[in-house]
C-alpha positions as CSV (number, residue, x, y, z in Angstrom):
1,X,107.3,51.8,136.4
2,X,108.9,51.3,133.1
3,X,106.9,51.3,129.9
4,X,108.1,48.2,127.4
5,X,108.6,49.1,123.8
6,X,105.1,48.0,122.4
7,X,103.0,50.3,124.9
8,X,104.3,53.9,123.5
9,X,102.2,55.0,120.7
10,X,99.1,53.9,122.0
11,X,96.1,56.6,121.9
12,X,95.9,58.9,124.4
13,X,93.5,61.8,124.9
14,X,96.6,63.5,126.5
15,X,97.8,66.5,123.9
16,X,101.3,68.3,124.7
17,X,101.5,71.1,122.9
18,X,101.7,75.1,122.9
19,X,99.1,77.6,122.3
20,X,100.4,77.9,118.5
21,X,99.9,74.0,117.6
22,X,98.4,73.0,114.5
23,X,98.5,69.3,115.0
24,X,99.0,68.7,118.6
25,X,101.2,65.3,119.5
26,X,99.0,63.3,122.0
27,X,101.6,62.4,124.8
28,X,101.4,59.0,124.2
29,X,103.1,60.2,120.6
30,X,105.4,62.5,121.9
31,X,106.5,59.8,124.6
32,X,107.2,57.5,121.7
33,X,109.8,60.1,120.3
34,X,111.6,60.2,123.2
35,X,111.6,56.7,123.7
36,X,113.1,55.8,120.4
37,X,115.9,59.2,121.0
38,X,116.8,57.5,124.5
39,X,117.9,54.3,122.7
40,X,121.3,53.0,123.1
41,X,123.3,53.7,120.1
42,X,120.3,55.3,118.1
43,X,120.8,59.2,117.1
44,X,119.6,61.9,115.4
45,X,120.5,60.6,111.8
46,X,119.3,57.2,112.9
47,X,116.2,58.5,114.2
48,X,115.1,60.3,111.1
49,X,115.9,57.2,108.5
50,X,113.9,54.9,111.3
51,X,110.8,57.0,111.6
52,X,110.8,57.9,107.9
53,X,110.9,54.3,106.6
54,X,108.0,53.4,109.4
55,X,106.5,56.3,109.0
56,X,106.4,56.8,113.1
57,X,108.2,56.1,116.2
58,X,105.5,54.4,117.6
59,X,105.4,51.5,114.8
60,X,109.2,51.9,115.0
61,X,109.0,50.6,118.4
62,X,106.3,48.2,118.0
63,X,108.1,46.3,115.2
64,X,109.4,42.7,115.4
65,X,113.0,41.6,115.5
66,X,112.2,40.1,111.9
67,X,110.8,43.2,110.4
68,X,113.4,45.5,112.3
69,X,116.2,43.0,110.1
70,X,114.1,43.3,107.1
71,X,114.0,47.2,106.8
72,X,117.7,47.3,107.0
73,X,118.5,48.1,110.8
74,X,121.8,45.7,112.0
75,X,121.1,43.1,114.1
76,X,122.8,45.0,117.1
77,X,120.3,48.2,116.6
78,X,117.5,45.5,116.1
79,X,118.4,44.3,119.6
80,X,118.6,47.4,121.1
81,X,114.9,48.8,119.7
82,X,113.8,45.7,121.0
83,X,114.9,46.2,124.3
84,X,113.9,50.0,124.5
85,X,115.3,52.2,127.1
86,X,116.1,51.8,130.2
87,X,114.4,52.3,133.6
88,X,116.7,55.7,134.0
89,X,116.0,56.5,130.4
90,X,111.7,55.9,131.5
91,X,112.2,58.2,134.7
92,X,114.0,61.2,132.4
93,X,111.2,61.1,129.9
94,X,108.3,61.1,132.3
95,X,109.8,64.2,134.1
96,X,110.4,65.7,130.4
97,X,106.9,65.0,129.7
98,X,105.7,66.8,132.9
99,X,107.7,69.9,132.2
100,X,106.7,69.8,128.7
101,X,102.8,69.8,130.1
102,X,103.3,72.5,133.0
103,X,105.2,75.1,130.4
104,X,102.9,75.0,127.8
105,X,106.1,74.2,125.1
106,X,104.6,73.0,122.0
107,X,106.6,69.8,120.4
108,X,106.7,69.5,116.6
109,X,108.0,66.7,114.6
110,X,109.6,66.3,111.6
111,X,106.9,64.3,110.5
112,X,104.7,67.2,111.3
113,X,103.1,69.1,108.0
114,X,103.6,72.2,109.8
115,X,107.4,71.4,110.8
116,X,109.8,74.4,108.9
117,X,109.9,73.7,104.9
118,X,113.2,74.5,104.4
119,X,114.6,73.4,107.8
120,X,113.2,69.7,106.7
121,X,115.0,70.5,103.5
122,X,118.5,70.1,105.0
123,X,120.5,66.7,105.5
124,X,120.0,66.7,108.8
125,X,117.0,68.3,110.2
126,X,115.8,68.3,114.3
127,X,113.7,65.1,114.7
128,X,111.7,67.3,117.4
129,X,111.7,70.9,117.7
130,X,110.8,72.7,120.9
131,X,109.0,75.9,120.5
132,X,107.6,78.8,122.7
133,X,105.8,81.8,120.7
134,X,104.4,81.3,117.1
135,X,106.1,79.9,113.6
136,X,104.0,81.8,111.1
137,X,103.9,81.1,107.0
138,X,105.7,84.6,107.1
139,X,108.8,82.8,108.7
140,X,109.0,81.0,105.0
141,X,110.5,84.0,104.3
142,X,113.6,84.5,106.7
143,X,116.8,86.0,106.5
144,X,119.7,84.9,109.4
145,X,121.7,87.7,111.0
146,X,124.8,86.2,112.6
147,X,128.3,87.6,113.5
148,X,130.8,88.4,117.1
149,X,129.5,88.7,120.7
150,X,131.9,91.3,121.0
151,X,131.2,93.3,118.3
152,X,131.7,96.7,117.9
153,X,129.4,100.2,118.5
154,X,129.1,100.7,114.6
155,X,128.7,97.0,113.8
156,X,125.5,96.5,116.6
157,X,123.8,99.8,115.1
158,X,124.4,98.6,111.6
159,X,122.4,95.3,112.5
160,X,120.2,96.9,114.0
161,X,119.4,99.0,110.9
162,X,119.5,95.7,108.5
163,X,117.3,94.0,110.7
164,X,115.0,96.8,110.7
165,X,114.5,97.2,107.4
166,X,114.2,93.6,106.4
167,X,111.7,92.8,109.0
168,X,110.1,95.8,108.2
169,X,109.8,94.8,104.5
170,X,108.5,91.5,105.5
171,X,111.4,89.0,106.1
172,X,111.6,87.0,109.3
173,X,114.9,87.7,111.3
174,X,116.7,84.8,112.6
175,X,119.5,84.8,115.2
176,X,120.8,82.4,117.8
177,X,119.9,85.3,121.0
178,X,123.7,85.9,121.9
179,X,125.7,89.0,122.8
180,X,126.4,91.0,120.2
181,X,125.3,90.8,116.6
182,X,122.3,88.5,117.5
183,X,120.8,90.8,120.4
184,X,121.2,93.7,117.9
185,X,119.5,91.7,115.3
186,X,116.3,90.6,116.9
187,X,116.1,94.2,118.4
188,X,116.0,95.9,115.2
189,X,113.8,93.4,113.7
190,X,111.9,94.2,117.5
191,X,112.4,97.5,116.4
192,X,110.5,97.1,113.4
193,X,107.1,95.4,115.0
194,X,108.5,92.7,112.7
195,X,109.1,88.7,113.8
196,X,112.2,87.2,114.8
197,X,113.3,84.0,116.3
198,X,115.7,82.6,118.3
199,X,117.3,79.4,118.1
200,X,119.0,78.1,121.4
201,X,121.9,76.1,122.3
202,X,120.3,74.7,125.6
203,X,117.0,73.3,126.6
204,X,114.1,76.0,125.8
205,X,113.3,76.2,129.5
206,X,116.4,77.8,130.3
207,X,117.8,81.0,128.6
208,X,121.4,81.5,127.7
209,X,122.5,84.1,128.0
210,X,120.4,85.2,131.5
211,X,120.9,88.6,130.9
212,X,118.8,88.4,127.6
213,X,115.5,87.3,129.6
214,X,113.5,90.7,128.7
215,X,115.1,90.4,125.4
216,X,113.8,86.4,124.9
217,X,110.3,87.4,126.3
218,X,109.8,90.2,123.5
219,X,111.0,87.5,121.1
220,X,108.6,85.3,122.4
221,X,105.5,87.8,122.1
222,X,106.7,88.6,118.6
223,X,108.2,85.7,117.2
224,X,109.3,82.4,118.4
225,X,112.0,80.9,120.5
226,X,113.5,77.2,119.4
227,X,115.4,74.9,120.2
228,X,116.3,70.9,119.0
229,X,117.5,69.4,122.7
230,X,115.5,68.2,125.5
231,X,114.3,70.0,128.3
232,X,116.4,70.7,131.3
233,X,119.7,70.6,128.8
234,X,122.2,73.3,129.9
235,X,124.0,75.5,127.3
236,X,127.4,72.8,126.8
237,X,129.8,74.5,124.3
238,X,128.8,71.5,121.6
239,X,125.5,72.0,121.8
240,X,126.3,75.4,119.6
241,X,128.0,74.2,116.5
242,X,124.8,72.3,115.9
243,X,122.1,75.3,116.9
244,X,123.8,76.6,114.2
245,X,122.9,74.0,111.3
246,X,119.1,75.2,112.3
247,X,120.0,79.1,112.1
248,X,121.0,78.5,108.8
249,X,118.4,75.8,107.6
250,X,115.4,77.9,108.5
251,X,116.5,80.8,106.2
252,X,117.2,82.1,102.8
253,X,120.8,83.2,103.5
254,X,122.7,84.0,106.4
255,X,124.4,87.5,106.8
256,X,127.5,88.2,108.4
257,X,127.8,91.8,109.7
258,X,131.2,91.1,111.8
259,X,132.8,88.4,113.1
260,X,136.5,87.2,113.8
261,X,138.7,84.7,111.8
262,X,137.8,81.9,114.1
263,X,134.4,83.1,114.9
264,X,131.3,80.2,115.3
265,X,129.4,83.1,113.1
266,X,131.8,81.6,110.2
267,X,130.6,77.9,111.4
268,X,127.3,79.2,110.3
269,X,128.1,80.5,107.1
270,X,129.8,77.6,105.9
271,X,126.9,75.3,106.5
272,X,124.4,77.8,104.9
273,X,126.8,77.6,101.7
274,X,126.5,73.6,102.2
275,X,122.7,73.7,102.4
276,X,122.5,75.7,99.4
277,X,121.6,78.9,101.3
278,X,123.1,82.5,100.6
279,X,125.8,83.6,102.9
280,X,126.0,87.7,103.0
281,X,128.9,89.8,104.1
282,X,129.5,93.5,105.3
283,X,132.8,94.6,104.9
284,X,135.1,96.1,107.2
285,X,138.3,97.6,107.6
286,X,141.0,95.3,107.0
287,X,142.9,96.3,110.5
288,X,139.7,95.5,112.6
289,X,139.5,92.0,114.4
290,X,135.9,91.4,114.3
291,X,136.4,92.2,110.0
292,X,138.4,89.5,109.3
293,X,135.8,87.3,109.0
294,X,133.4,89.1,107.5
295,X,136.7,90.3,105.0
296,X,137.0,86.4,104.5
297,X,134.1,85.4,103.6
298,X,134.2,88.2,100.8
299,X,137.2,86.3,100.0
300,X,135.5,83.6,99.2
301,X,132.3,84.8,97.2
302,X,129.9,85.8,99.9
303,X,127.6,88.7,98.4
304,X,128.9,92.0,99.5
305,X,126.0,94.0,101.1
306,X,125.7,97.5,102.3
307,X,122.1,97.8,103.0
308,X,118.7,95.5,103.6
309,X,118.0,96.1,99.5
310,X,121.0,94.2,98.4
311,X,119.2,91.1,100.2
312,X,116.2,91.1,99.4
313,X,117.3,91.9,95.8
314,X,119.4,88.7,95.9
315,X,116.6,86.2,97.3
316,X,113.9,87.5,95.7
317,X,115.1,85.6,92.1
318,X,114.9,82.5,94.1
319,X,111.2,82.9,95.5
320,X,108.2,81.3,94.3
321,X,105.1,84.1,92.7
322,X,103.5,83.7,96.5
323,X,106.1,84.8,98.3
324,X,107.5,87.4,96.1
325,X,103.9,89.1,96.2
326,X,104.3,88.7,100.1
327,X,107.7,90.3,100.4
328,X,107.3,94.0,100.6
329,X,109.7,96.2,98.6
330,X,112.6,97.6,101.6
331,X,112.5,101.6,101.8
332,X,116.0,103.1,102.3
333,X,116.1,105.0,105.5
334,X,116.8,108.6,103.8
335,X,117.1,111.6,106.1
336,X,115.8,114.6,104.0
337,X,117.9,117.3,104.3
338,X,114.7,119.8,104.2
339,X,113.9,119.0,107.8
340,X,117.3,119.8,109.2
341,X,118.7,122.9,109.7
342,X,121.7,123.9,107.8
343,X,123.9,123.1,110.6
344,X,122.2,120.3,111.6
345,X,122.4,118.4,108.4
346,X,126.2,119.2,108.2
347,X,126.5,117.9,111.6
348,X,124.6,114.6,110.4
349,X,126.7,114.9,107.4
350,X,129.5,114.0,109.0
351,X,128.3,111.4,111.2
352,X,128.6,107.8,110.3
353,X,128.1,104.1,112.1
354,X,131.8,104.7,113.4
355,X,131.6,106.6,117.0
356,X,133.0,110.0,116.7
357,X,133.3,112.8,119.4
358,X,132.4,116.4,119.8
359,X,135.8,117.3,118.8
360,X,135.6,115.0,115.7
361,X,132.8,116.7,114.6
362,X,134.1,120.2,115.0
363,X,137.2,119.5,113.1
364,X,135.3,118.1,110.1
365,X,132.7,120.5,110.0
366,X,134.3,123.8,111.2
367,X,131.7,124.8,113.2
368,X,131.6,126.2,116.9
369,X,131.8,123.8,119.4
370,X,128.5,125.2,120.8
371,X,126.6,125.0,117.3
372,X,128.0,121.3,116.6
373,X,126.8,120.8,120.9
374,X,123.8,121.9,120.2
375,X,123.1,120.2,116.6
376,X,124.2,117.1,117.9
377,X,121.5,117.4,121.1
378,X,118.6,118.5,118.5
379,X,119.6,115.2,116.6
380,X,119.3,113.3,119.4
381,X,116.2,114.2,120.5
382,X,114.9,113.2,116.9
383,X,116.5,109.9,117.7
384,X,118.5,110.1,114.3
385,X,122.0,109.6,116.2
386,X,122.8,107.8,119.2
387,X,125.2,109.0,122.0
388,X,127.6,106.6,123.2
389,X,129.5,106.6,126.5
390,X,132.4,108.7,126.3
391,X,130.8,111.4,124.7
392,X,130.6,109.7,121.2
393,X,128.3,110.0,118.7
394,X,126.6,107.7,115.7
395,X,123.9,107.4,113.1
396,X,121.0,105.8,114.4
């Protein structure tokens, strides 16, 4: 049966929400939201002035034609509110609303106290934001890790070891759950027993890539999982471009560790710089594909950063007393060389975040190939490298 206009926002003892809710949205509230999104002609930006002005979408929707003219809304969006959706519009929210109840998502509004401070800072924050796992005050201080799907052996370990160390000093890691630079950067911050979230680009029942469902559920014990569109939407290519905005908006700065000329990752940085965020960049070298980017935004004053320090020594200027207490001072990871063997720590030595093989190492060190063998197994086992296929090795 389809509701008219001036029955959502009644009171209902109905509450859809997740376990984390502060405030939970009855479902009479939450219905009201959706009814004022399904409108004919009536987005996101249109949305936000509406329920800001009426301070709800409920008294949105319950307003006269007159009143409607008299806040400023055209007489052809008048009409329209007036009408409400339609009977299609009624069956797609009701089954919205079920799923919503039977997953346990919690809903948040932007009217919600507890809705992301800085995300509501931006021009164009989610009206609603669909969450599984927890936002914590500790997410007020979050860094965004960003950069290729295809990105290289050396650039995944060295976002792993960023993400690490800034989740392990206290920063929230955010990421959009992609191959690549994202997975690496909620693993280390995984790593860590620090939080991270992920912001999709499809409805948070569904998870894009399907490959990263272990990773997601980690992310969800740890962290939280987010997303702006409505349940049941599948991962469309535009749906991206705008998950970014919310990467961006929910953080201090956004770092690049590698990403292509035309890379999204660079969609990202852009709108950070346009919401007054910091935009990070690791440089590579100048022949590599997935450098350019990061080369590029160098270019163009992004911070050049080496390590988790030069961060957290960049945003902490621009933290209130509270949080800077919060934020824990990041510990270089230092491999003493009084717990190696001689050989050992010339092996190690030599050893960087670019893969190199056995005979690399002999070449550079001048060692035996069965010393350098077995130097490189005794790392190993201390998990300070990483063995690659092919026989190649890295810095862990």
């Amino acid at each position: 049966m389809q509701l008219s206009s001036q029955s959502v926002g009644a009171d209902s003892s109905a509450e859809v929400a997740g376990p984390s809710s502060g405030h939970r949205m009855t479902r009479a509230e939450l219905e009201s939201w959706f009814c004022l999104r399904a409108i004919d002609g009536v987005g996101d930006l249109t949305v936000l002035r509406l329920v800001r002005a009426w301070c709800s979408p409920g008294a949105v929707l319950r307003a006269s034609h007159d009143e409607l003219i008299q806040r400023g809304c055209s007489l052809q969006l008048a009409d329209a509110i007036r009408r409400g959706p339609d009977r299609s519009a009624h069956r797609r929210i009701e089954t919205e609303l079920n799923a919503i109840e039977r997953r346990c998502i919690e809903v948040r509004s932007v009217l919600d106290p507890t809705y992301p401070t800085r995300l509501k800072m931006i021009a164009d924050p989610p009206p609603l934001l669909y969450i599984r796992g927890t936002l914590t005050e500790q997410d007020d201080l979050a860094v965004a890790i960003v950069g290729a799907r295809r990105a290289t052996a050396a650039g995944r370990a060295l976002t792993e070891e960023l993400s690490h160390d800034l989740a392990e000093a206290g920063m929230t890691v955010v990421s959009g759950l992609a191959r690549g630079v994202d997975a690496a950067a909620h693993r280390g911050a995984l790593a860590a027993q620090g939080r991270t979230i992920a912001v999709l680009g499809c409805g948070i029942d569904r998870t894009y890539p399907p490959d990263h469902a272990r990773l997601r559920g980690q992310i969800e014990e740890r962290g939280a999982i987010l997303s702006e569109v409505p349940v049941g939407s599948p991962p469309h290519s535009h749906h991206f471009p705008r998950r970014n905005r919310i990467i961006s908006g929910l953080s201090l700065g956004v770092i690049v560790t590698e990403a292509a000329i035309s890379s999204g990752s660079l969609i990202t940085a852009r709108l950070a710089a346009e919401q007054g965020r910091e935009v990070f960049a690791v440089p590579g070298f100048v022949k590599e594909d997935t450098s350019r980017g990061t080369n590029a935004l160098l270019k163009d004053g992004a911070a050049l950063i080496e390590r988790a320090q030069d961060v957290i020594d960049v945003v902490m200027v621009q933290l209130e007393p509270a949080l800077r207490l919060r934020l824990q001072s990041s510990r270089e990871k230092n491999v003493p060389g009084g717990q190696l063997g001689k050989e050992e720590q010339r092996v190690y030595d030599v050893l960087s975040y670019d893969p190199r093989t056995v005979d690399d190492v002999v070449v550079s060190t001048g060692l035996s190939v069965s010393t350098v063998t077995a130097s490189l197994l005794s790392l190993e086992l201390q998990e300070r490298i990483r063995l690659l296929p092919g026989q190649r090795y890295l810095r862990a």
